[in-house]
C-alpha positions in Angstrom: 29.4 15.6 4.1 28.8 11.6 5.6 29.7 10.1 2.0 26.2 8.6 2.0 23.9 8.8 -1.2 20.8 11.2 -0.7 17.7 9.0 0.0 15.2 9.3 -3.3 11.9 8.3 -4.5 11.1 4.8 -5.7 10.5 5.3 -9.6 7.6 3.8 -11.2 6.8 2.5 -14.6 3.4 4.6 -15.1 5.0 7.9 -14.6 7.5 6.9 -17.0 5.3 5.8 -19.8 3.0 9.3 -19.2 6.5 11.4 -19.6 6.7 9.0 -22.9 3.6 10.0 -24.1 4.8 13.6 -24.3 7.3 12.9 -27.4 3.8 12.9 -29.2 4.0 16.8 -28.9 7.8 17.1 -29.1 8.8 16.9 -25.6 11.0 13.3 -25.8 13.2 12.1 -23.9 11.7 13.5 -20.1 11.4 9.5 -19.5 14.7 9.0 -19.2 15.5 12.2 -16.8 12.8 11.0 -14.8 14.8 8.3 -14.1 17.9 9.5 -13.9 19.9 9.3 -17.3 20.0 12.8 -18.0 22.4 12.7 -20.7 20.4 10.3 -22.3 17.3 12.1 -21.9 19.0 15.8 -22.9 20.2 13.8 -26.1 16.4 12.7 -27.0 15.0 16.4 -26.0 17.9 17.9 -28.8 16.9 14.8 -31.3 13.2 14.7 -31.0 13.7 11.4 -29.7 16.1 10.7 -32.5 13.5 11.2 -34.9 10.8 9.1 -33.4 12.5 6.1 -33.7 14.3 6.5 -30.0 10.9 6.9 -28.6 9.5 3.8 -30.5 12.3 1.9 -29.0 11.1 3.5 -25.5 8.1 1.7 -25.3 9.7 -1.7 -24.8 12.7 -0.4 -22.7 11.2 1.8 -19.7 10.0 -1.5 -17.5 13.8 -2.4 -17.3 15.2 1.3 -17.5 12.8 1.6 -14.3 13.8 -1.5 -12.7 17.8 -0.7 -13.4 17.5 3.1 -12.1 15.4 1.8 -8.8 17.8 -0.9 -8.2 20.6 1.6 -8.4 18.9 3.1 -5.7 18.8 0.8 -3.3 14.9 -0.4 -4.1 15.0 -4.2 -5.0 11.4 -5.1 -6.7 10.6 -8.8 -6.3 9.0 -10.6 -8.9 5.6 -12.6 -8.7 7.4 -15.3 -8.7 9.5 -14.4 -5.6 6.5 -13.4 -3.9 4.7 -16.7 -4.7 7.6 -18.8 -3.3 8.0 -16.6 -0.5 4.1 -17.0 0.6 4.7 -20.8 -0.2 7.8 -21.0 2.5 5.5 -19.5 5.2 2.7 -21.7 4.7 5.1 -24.5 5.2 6.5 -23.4 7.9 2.8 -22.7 9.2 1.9 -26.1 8.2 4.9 -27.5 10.0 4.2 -25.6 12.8 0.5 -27.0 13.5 2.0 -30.6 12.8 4.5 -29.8 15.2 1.3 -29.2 17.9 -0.4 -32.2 17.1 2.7 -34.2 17.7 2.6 -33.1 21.3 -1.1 -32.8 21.7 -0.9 -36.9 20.8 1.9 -37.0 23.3 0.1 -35.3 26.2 -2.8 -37.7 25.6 -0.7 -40.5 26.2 0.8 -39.2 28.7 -2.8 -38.1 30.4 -3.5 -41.6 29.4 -0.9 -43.2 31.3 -1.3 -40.9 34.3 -5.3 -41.7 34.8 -4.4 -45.7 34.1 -1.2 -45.2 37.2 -4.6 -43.4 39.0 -6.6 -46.2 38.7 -4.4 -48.8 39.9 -3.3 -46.5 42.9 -6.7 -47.1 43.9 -7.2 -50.2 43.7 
């Protein structure tokens, strides 16, 4: 064996919540061995969730449980914030870019300025 950790699937949140919604007919805990805390989950599946109230608590605790087990493998979700910022940087740089052009547009002008005034006194 290379050492390396098998490649797997990014886990999502909706997947999660459906293998929640399954503790309404008994089957708890599937959540958590979805993603990847099977002790956790076998413990939920023996309990019923321990007694419902595990399962309650699962509603506010799968977003981050998802988050934590996808980070853990290797997938880095950026916030909207992140992505915001990150759109913001490269219109800046866009922005900086085009001033950049106009900069030397104005230059070539004056150069194309200078060039036609040397022209005219050449023939003279």
């Amino acid at each position: 064996m290379s050492g390396q950790k098998p490649i797997q699937e990014e886990k999502h949140t909706s997947i999660a919540y459906l293998l929640w919604g399954l503790g309404f007919v008994g089957i708890c805990g599937l959540q958590r061995m979805y993603l990847g805390q099977y002790g956790l989950g076998t413990t939920m599946l023996l309990t019923f969730g321990f007694c419902g109230v595990g399962q309650l608590i699962e509603v506010f605790t799968i977003p981050q449980a998802t988050q934590d087990a996808n980070a853990s493998n290797g997938y880095q979700r950026t916030s909207v914030k992140q992505e915001e910022n990150t759109q913001r940087e490269a219109q800046d740089v866009e922005a900086g870019a085009k001033g950049s052009k106009n900069v030397e547009l104005d230059e070539l002008d004056i150069e194309q300025e200078s060039i036609a005034e040397v022209m005219k006194k050449l023939r003279q």
